[in-house]
N, C-alpha and C positions, 0 to 999 in steps of 0.2 A: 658519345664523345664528351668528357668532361671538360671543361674550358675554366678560364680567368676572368672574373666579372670584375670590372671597375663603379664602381656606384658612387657619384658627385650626393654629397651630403643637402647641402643648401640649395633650397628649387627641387629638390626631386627627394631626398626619405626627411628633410625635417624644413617645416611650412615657417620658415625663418620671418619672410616675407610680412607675413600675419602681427609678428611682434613688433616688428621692425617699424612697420607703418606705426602701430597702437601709439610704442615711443612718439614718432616724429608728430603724429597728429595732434598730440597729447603736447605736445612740448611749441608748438609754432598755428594751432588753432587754424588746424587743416583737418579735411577728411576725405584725402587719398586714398582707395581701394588697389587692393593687388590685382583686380579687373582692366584697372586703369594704368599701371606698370608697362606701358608697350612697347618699352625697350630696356635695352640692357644698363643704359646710362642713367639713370634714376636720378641725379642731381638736375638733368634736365626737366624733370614731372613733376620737382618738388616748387618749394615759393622760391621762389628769386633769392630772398633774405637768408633762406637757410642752402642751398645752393649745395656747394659737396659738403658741406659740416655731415649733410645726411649718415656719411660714409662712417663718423663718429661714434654711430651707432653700433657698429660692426665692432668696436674696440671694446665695448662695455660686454667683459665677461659674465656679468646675469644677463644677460638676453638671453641665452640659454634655458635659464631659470623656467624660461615661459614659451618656449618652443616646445610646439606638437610635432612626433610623424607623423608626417603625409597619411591618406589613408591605404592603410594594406602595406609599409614599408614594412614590417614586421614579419607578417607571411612572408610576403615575396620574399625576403632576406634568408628564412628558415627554410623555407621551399630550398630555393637556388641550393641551399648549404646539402639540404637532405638528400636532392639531385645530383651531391657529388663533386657541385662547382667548387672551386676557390673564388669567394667573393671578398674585394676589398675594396672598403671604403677611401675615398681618393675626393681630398677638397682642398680647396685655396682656404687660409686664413687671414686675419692680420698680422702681423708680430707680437702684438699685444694681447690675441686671444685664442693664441699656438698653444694647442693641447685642452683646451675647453671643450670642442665640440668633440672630439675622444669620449670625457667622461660622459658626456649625452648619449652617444653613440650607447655608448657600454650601458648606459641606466638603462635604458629603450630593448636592451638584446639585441643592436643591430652590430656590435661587435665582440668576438671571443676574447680578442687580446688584442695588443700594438702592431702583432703581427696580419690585422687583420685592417691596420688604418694606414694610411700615406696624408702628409700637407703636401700639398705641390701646386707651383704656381706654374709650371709648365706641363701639359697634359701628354704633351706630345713625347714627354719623358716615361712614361708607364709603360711597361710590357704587360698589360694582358689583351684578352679577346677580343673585350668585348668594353665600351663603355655608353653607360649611360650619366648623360650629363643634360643642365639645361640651356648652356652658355655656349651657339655653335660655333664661337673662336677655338675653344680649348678640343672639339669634333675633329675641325681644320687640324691641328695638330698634330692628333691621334692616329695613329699608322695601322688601328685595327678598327673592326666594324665599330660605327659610331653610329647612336641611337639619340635622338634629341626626346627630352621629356616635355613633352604640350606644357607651354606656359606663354601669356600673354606679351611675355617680353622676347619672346624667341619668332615671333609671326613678322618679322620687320623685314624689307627687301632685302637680303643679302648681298644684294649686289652692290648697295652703298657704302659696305662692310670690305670691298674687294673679295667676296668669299664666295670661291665657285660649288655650291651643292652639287653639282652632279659631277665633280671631280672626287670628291670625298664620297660620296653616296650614302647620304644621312638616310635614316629610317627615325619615320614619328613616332611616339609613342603617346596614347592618351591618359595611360595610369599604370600604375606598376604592375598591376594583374596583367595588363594589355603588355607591357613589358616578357613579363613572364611568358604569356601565350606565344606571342613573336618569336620570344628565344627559343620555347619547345618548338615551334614550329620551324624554326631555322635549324636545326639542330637533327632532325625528324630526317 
């Protein structure tokens, strides 16, 4: 069966995170690891002084400049493709840095064309199968199987969140290969 892959950009094929922090530590003489990221709200993890400025960060069109894929985005991506899927890249951005992670996308091979990217601040608007994301508000949304990607900010009680997981029936994932296995074996 060939299906519709949604693939969330940031947190799961490009280690945004990594930069993100370098910036802020670099700028406010902090040394914040993405270990340490345990929730989704990152203004709270940050110093006080710098508080949501953090979010600032996300506007600066070079950040890009210095983002890695995840490791194995690349495979899995060409895999998925050669297996037949339709995969497309599906992320939140700012307004200010709408269309920047496209070109990353494309530098990387993890897209063909435009036809192959969505911005979208509401997840729950996507028609495909399948999404992997690492943010499980945008899961909650999602009207097809949802797959959460292991990340340190995603391990937090959901329940404080109002977000019932066994209503949605999230499945974890530990790395994009383990992504891949799942999916052939769901599939299977």
């Amino acid at each position: 069966m060939k299906i519709t892959i949604a693939l969330d950009v940031d947190g799961v094929l490009a280690r945004l995170h990594d930069e993100w922090l370098r910036r802020y530590n670099r700028d406010w003489d902090d040394n914040l690891q993405v270990e340490q990221i345990t929730e989704w709200e990152i203004h709270k993890l940050v110093k006080p002084e710098c508080g949501t400025h953090i979010y600032k960060y996300l506007d600066d069109t070079t950040i890009y400049d210095h983002v890695l894929p995840e490791k194995d985005a690349q495979e899995v991506v060409q895999r998925l493709r050669a297996d037949g899927h339709r995969v497309v890249l599906a992320t939140t951005s700012t307004p200010k840095s709408m269309g920047r992670k496209y070109a990353w996308a494309k530098h990387y091979g993890l897209v063909e064309s435009t036809k192959d990217y969505i911005e979208v601040g509401d997840k729950g608007l996507l028609r495909a199968d399948v999404l992997l994301d690492d943010y499980i508000g945008n899961l909650e949304a999602f009207k097809g199987w949802s797959v959460i990607y292991n990340q340190p900010w995603n391990k937090i009680n959901h329940h404080t969140l109002g977000i019932n997981l066994r209503a949605i029936a999230v499945t974890r994932v530990l790395t994009l290969s383990g992504f891949y296995d799942t999916l052939c074996r769901w599939l299977a």
